[in-house]
C-alpha positions as CSV (number, residue, x, y, z in Angstrom):
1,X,-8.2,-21.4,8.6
2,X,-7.1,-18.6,10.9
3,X,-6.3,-14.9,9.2
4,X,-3.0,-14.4,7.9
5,X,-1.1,-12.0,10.4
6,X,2.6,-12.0,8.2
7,X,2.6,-9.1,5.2
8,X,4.1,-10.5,1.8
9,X,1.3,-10.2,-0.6
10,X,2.6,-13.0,-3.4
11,X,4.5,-16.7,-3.2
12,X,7.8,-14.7,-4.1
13,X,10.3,-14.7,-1.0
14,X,10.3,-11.9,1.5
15,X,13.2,-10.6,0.5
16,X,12.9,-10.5,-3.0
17,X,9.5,-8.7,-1.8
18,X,11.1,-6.0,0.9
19,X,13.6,-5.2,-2.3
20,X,10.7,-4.9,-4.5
21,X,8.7,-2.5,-2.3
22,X,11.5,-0.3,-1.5
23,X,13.2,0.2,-5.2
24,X,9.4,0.6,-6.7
25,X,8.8,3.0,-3.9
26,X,11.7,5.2,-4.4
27,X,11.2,5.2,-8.4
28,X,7.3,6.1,-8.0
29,X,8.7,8.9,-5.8
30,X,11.0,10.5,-8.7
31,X,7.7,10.7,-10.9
32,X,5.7,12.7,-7.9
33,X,8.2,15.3,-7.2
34,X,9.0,16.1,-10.2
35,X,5.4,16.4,-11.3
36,X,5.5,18.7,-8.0
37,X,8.2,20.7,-9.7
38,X,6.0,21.4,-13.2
39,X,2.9,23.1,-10.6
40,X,5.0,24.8,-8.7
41,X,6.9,26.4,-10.7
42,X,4.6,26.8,-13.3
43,X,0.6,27.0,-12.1
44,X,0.5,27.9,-8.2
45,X,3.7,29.5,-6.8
46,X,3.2,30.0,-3.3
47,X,4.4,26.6,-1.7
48,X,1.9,26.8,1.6
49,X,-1.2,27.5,-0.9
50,X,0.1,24.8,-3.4
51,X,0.8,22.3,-0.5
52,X,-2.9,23.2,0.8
53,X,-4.1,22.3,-2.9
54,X,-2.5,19.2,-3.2
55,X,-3.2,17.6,0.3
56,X,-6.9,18.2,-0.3
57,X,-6.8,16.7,-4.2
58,X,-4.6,14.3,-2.3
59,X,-7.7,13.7,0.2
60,X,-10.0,12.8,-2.4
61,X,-8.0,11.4,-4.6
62,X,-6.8,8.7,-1.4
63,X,-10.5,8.4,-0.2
64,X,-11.4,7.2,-3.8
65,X,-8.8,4.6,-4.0
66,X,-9.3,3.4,-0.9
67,X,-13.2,3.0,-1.9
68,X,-11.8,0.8,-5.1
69,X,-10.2,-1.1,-2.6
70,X,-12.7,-2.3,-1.3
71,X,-14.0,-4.5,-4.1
72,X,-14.5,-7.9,-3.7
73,X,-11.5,-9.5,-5.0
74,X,-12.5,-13.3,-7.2
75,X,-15.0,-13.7,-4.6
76,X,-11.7,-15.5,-2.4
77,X,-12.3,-15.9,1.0
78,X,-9.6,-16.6,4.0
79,X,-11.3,-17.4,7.5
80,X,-14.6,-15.7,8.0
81,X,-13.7,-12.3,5.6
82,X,-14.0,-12.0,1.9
83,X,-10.9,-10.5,0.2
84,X,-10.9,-7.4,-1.8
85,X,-8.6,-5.4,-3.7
86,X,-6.4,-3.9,-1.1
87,X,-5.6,-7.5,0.3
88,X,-2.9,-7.3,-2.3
89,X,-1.4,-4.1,-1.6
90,X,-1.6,-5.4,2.5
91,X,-2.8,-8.8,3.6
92,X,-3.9,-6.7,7.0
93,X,-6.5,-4.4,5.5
94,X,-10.1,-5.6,5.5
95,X,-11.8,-1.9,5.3
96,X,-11.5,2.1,6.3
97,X,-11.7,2.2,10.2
98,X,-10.8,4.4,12.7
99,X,-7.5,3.6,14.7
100,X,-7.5,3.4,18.2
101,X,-5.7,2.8,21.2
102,X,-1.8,2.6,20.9
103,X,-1.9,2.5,17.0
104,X,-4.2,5.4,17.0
105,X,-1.6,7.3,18.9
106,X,1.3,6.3,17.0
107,X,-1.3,7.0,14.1
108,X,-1.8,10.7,15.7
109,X,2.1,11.0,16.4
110,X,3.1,10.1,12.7
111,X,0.4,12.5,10.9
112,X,1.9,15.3,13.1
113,X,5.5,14.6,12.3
114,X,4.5,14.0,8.6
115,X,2.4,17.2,8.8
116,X,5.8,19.2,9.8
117,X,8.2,17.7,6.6
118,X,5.2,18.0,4.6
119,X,5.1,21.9,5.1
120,X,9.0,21.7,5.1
121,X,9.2,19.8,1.9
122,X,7.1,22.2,-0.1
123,X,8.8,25.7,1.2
124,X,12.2,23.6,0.0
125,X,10.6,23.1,-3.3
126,X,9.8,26.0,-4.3
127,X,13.2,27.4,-3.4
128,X,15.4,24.7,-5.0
129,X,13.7,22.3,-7.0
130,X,13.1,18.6,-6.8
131,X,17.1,18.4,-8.4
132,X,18.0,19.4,-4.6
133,X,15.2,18.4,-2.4
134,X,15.8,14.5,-3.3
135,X,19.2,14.5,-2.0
136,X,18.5,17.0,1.0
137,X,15.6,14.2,1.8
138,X,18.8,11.3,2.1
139,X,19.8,13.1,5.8
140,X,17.0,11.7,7.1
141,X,19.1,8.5,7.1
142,X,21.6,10.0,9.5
143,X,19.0,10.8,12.1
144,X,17.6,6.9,11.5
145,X,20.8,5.5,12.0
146,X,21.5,7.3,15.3
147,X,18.1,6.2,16.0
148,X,18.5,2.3,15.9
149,X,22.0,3.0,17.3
150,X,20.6,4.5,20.2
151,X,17.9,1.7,20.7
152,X,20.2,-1.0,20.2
153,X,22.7,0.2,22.5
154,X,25.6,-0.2,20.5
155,X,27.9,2.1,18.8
156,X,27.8,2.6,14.6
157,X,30.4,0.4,13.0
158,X,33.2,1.5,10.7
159,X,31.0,1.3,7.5
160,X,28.3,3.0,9.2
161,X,30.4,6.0,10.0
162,X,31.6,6.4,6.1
163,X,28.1,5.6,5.0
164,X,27.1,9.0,7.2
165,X,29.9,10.5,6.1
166,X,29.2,9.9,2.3
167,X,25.9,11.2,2.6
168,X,26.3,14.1,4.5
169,X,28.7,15.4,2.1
170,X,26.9,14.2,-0.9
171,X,24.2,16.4,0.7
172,X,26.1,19.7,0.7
173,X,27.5,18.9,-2.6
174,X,23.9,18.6,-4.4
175,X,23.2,21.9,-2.8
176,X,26.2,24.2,-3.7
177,X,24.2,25.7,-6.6
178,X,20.9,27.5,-7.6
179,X,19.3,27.8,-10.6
180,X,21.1,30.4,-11.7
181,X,24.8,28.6,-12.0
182,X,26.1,30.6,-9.3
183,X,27.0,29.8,-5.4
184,X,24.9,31.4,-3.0
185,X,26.2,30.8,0.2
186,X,23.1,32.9,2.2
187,X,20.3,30.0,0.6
188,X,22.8,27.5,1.2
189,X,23.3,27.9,5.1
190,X,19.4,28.1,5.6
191,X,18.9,25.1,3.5
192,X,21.3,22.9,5.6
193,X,19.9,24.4,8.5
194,X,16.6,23.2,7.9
195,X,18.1,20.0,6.7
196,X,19.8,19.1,9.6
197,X,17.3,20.5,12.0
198,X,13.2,20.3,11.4
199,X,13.0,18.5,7.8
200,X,15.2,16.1,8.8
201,X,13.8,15.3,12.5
202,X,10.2,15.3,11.7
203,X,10.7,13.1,9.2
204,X,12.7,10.4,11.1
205,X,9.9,10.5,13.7
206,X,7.7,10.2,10.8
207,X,9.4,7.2,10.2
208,X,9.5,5.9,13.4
209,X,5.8,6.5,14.5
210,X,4.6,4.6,11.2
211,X,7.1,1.6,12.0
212,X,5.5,1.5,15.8
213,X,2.0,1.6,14.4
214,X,2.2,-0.9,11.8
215,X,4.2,-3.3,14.7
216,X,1.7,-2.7,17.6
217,X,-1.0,-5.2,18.0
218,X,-4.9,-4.2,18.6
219,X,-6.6,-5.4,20.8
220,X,-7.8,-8.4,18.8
221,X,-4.0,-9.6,18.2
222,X,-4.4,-8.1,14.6
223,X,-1.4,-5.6,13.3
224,X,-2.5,-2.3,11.6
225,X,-2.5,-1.8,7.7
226,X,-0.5,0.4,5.8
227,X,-3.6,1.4,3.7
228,X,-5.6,2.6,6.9
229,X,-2.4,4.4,8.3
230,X,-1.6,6.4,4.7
231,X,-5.7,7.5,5.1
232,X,-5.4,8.8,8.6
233,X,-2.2,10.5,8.6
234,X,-2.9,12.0,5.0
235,X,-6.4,13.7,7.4
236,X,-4.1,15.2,9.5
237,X,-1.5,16.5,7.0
238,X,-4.3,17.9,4.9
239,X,-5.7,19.6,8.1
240,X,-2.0,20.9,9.0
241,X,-1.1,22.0,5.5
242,X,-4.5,24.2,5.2
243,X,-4.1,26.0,8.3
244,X,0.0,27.0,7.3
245,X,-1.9,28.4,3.8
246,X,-4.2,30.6,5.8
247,X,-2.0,33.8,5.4
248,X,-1.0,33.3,2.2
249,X,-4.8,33.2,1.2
250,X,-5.5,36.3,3.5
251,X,-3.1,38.2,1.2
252,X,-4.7,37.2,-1.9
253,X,-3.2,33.9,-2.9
254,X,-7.2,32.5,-3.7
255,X,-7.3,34.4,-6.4
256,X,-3.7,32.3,-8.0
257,X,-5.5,29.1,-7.5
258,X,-9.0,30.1,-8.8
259,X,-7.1,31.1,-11.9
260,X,-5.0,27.5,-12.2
261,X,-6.6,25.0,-10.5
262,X,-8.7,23.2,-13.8
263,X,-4.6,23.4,-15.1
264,X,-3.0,21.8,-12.3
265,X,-5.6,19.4,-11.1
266,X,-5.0,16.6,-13.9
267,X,-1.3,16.3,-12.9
268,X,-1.9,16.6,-8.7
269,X,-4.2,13.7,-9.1
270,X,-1.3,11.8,-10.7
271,X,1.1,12.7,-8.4
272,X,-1.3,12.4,-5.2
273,X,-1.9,8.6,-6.7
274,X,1.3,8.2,-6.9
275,X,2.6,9.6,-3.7
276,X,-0.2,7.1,-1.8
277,X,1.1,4.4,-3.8
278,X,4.8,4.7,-2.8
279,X,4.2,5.6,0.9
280,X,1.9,2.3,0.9
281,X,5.2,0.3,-0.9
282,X,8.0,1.7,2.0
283,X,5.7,1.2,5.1
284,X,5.1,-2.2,4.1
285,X,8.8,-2.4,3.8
286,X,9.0,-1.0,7.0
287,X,7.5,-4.0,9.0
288,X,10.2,-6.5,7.1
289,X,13.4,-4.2,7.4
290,X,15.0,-1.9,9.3
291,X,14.3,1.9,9.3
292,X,17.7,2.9,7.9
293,X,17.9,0.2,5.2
294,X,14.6,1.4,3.7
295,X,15.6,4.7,3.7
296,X,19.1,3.6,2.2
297,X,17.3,1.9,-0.7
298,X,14.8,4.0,-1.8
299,X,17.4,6.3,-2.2
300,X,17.0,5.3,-5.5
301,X,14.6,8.1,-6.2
302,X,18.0,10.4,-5.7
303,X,19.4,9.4,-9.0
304,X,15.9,8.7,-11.0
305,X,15.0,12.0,-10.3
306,X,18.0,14.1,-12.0
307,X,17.5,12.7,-15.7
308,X,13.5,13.1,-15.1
309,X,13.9,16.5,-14.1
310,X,16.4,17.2,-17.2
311,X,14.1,15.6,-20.0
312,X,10.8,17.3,-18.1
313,X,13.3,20.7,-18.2
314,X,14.0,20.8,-22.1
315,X,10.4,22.2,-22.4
316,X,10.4,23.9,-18.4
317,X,13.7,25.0,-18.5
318,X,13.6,26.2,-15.1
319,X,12.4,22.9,-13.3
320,X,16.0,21.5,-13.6
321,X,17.6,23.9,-11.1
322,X,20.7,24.2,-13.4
323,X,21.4,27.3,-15.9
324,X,22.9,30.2,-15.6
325,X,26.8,30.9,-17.3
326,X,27.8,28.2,-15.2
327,X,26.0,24.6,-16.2
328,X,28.2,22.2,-16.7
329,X,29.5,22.6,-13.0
330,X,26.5,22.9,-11.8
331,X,25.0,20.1,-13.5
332,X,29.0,17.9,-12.5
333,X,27.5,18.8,-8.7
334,X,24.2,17.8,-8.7
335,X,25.7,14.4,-10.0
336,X,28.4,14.3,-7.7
337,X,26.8,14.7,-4.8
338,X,23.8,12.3,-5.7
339,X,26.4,9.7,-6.6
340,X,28.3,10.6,-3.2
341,X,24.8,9.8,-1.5
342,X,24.2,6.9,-3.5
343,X,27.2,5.2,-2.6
344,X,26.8,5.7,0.8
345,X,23.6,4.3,1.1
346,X,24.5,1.1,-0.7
347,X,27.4,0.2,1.3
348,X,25.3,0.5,4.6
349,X,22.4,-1.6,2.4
350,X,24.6,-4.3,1.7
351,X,26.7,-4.4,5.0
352,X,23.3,-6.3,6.3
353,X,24.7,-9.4,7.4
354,X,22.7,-12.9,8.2
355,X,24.3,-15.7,10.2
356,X,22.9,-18.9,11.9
357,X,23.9,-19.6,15.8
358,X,23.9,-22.9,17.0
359,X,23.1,-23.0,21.0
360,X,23.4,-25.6,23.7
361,X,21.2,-25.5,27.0
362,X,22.3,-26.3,30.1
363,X,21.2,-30.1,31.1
364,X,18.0,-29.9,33.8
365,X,17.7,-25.4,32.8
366,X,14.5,-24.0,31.9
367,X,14.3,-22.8,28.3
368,X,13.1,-19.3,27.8
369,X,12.6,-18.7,24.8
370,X,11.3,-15.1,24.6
371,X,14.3,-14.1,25.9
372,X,15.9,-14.8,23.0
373,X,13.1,-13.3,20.5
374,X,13.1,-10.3,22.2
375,X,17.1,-9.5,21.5
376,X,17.8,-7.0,18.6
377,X,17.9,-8.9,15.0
378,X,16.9,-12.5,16.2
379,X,14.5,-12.9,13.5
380,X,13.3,-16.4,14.7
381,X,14.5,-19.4,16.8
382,X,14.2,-23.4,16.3
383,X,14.7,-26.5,18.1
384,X,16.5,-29.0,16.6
385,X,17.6,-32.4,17.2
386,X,21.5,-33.3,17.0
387,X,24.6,-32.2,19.2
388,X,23.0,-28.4,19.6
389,X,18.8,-27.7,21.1
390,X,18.6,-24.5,19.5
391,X,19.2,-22.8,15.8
392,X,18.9,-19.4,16.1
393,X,18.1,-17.2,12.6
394,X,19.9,-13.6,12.9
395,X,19.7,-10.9,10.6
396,X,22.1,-7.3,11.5
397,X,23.5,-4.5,10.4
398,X,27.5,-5.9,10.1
399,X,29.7,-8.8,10.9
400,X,31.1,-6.7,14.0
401,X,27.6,-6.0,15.9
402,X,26.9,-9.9,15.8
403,X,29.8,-10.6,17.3
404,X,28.7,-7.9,20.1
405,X,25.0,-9.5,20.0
406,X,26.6,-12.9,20.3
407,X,29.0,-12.2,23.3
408,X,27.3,-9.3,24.8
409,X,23.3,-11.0,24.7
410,X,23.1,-14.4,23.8
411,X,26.4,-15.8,25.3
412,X,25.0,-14.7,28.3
413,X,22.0,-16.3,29.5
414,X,22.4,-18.4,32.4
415,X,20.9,-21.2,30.3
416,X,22.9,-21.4,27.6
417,X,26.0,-23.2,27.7
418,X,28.0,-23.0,24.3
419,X,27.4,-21.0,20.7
420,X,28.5,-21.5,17.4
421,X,28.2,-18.8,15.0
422,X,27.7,-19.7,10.9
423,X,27.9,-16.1,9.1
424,X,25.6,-17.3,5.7
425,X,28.0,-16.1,2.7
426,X,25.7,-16.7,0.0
427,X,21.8,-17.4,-0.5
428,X,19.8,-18.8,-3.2
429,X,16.1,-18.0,-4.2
């Protein structure tokens, strides 16, 4: 029996298992940062010295779940390889090993990118709070959807442009306060600066690096793991993170975590597990979505992350970002704007449209079949017996772009001689 190459990890239905990973992924992520919040603000201030703590507990913390991983799982075997334990997280991961070739550069290329937001994220933390940083984190979407826009050679569709729209100003919304109550429009500018700029940026490319990994076939026609690919780029964040702490430590920031560390190490381990968990869940999710509509559902985090921050904050007061004279409005704009964000990123999440096309070929043409796989959001092509040769699955973004796909691409080839186009209204599991 050959290995299994595809990357659900039970008998329930990819899609009910790309939902899954991304809503589990994005609630796991509420519990991290807000655990982030409580050492912060509470046990090691300085963000480069904390982040530096945290990636190496994070380290160790990985390399010791990866090593449970790695035990033989019911003593099942597929092919010539006995499972363990991480075949269920990833049906792709046999052990740790060393990435190389293409993956290992995409590998190299995400941990860099992810090294950048990392240092980003944790400067952002300590100056607003997880109550802001979640919905700062939803622009990344924006930069994703420009991305795939820009690969498929299309322009964004109507819903597309609100669904920006919504976010962005959902975004500046969630900002308008500090913990004090009060506007300050100084903080403010810097924080959508970096939004819009670095944070956002490295971590699209974050993003995208992991998806190209995790696509890219070795040179054994095996795809990468997401298990493997967490491990490596987690070395090379660690490494990063470390060196941005060095001047903080020269000026005498050891001495703040020799003091704290035995307090804050029980709840980094927590959040390091948890943060490996959840990046495992959405890079799974990468390889059976697109970029955007991961990012669009794990969004989720944005509202999970207000009331956790608000029960954590009735005994940290100061970890909910909100106080001051001016509360309730503070606390109505932190809610508006997540629910501003929220909105925006279901309507693109449920704009995702599938449709079955019905082709003819040409009498006496050759059929070439990979020029049909290769077209944007094909997802697989059969033959079939009947009046039409081919059925053609399609999963996209809108209604509008597979009419574009449909005239622009598949309409087109020379062997191809009539379409029909089936827009699927409902499914059933």
């Amino acid at each position: 029996m050959p290995l299994p190459r595809n990357r659900p990890v039970s008998k329930i239905r990819n899609k009910s298992t790309f939902y899954l990973l991304v809503l589990s992924s994005g609630i796991i992520t509420s519990f991290y940062v807000v655990l982030d919040d409580v050492v912060n603000l509470e046990l090691i201030k300085d963000p480069f010295i904390f982040g530096a703590f945290e990636m190496v507990v994070g380290f160790v913390v990985s390399l010791l779940f990866v090593a449970f991983l790695h035990i033989p799982f019911r003593k099942k075997e597929v092919g010539k390889r006995r499972l363990n334990l991480g075949y269920l997280f990833d049906r792709n991961f046999q052990r740790l090993k060393f990435p190389r070739g293409k993956v290992g550069i995409y590998t190299l290329l995400a941990g860099i990118f992810a090294s950048g937001s990392t240092i980003l994220y944790f400067y952002l933390l300590k100056e607003n709070g997880s109550a802001v940083i979640m919905p700062f984190s939803q622009f990344v979407l924006i930069y994703l959807l420009i991305g795939e826009a820009i690969a498929d050679k299309e322009k964004p569709v109507i819903v597309e442009i609100q669904s920006i729209a919504m976010i962005a100003i959902g975004v500046i919304i969630a900002s308008l306060s500090t913990g004090t109550g009060t506007l300050d429009l100084n903080s403010l500018l810097i924080n959508i600066a970096l939004i819009m700029g670095p944070f956002s940026l490295f971590s699209a490319c974050y993003i995208f690096f992991q998806k190209k990994a995790l696509t890219t076939k070795n040179d054994q026609g095996r795809l990468y793991d997401t298990i493997n690919l967490r491990m490596w780029t987690m070395v090379i964040i660690m490494i990063s993170q470390c060196i941005a702490a060095i001047p903080s430590l020269i000026r005498g920031g050891f001495t703040e975590v020799a003091t704290n560390w035995k307090t804050a190490l029980t709840p980094v381990i927590f959040s390091m597990l948890f943060v490996f968990i959840a990046i495992v869940f959405s890079t799974r999710a990468l390889t059976m979505g697109k970029m955007s509509i991961v990012r669009a559902l794990s969004s989720v985090s944005v509202i999970v992350t207000i009331p956790l921050t608000l029960i954590v904050g009735i005994w940290i007061p100061t970890i909910s970002g909100i106080g001051g004279e001016n509360l309730s409005t503070t606390l109505i704009l932190k809610i508006a704007g997540s629910l501003l964000i929220l909105v925006g990123v279901i309507a693109l999440a449920l704009s995702e449209t599938r449709s079955i096309l019905l082709a003819k070929v040409k009498q006496g043409e050759e059929i070439r079949i990979e020029e049909l796989t290769k077209i944007k959001g094909v997802t697989d092509v059969s033959f079939i017996t009947g009046t039409y040769d081919l059925l053609i699955n399609v999963k996209i973004r809108s209604i509008g772009k597979l009419y574009s796909m449909t005239e622009n691409s598949i309409a087109k080839l020379a062997w191809i001689t009539d379409v029909t186009t089936h827009h699927i209204m409902k499914e059933y599991e």
